[in-house]
C-alpha positions in Angstrom: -1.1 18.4 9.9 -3.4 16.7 12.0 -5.0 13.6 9.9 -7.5 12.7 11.8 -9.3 16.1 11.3 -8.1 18.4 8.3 -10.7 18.9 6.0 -11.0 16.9 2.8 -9.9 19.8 0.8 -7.2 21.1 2.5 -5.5 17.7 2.7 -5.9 17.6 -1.3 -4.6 21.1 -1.2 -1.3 19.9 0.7 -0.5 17.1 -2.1 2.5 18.1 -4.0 5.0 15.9 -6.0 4.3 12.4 -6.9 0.9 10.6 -5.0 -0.1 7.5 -4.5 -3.6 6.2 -4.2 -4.3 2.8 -4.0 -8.1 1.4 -5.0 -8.5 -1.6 -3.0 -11.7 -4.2 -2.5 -11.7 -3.4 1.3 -10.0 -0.2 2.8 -9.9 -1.6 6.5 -8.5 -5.0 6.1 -5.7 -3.3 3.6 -5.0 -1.0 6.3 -4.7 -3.6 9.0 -2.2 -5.7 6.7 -0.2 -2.4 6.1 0.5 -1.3 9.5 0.8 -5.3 10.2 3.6 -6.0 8.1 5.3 -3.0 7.3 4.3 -0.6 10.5 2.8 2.3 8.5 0.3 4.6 10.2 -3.3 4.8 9.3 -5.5 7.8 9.7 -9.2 7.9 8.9 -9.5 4.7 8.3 -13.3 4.1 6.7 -14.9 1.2 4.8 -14.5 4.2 1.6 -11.0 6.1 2.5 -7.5 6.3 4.8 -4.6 8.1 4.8 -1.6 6.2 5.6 1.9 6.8 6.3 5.2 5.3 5.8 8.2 7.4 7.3 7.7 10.9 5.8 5.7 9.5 3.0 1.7 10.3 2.5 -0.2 8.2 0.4 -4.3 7.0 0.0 -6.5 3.8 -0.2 -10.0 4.6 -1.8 -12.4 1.9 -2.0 -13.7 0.7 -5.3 -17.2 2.1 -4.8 -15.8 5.7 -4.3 -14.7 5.8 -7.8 -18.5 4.9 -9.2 -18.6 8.5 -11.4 -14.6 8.1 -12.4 -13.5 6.4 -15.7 -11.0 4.7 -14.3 -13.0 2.3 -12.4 -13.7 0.5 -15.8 -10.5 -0.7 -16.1 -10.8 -2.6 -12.8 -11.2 -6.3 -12.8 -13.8 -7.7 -11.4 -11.6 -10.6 -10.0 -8.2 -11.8 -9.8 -4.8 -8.7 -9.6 -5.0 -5.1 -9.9 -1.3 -4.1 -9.5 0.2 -6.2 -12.5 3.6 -4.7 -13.4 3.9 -1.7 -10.3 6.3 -2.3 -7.9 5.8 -0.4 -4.5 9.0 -0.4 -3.2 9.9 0.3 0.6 13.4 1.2 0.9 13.3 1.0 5.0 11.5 -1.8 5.3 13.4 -5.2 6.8 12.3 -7.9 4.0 12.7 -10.6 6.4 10.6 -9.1 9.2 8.2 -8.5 6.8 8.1 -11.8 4.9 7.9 -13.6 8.7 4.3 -11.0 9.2 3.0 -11.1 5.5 1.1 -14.7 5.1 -0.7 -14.3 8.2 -2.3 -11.0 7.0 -3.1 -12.7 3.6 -0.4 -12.0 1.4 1.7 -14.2 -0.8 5.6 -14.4 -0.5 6.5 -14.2 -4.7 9.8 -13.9 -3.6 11.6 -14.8 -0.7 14.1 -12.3 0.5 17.1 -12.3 -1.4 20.3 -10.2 -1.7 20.2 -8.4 -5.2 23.3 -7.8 -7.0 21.6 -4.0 -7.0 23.0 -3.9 -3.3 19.4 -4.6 -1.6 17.9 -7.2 0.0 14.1 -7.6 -0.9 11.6 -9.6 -0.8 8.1 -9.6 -2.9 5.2 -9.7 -1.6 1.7 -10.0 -3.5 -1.4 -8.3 -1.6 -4.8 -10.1 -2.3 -5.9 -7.2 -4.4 -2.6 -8.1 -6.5 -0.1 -5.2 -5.8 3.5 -5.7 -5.1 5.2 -4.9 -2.2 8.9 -4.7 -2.1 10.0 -4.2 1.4 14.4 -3.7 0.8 17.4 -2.9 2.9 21.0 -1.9 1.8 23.3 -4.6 2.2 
């Protein structure tokens, strides 16, 4: 499937399994600090929508705005995190790589990266619109 051109309704027809969509404060800067620290692929980048990859993995960014006729937005704060308690977790991500990129696209190191008795190594990483990213390799 070509990103860059399917129609909006065929790409929602595509979605199976479990999505991910991600409301964000500003869709372009996100997407520049995505592909930054943790190489993903951007398609259709707007200041309202993308499509982004990671490996074989689809997922969304809407702006806030888009979602002015959907409930949810409600439940938004007007300030401070978003993400409290989700963990997006990147299972081939290198946690030091992306620790080294992460505060020079604005994001917080929570964690340094760490070998877990779980057999990972992670790191945690807060976004400015307060989700966590969990870049992790097997030991």
């Amino acid at each position: 499937m070509d990103y860059e051109t399917v129609p909006a309704g065929e790409f929602g027809a595509s979605l199976h399994g479990l999505g991910l969509n991600l409301l964000v404060r500003d869709v372009r800067s996100y997407c520049t600090m995505l592909e930054a620290v943790f190489g993903m692929t951007t398609h259709r980048v707007s200041a309202d929508f993308a499509i982004l990859r990671y490996g074989m993995s689809v997922f969304q960014l809407h702006a806030d705005g888009t979602y002015h006729a959907n409930p949810y937005l409600s439940y938004l704060p007007e300030a401070g995190p978003r993400g409290a308690g989700a963990e997006l977790r990147l299972y081939d991500s290198d946690p030091d790589s992306a620790a080294a990129l992460s505060e020079a696209q604005g994001m917080h190191i929570l964690q340094p990266p760490t070998d877990k008795p779980h057999g990972l190594r992670e790191c945690y990483l807060i976004c400015p619109d307060g989700y966590a990213w969990v870049p992790s390799r097997p030991l």
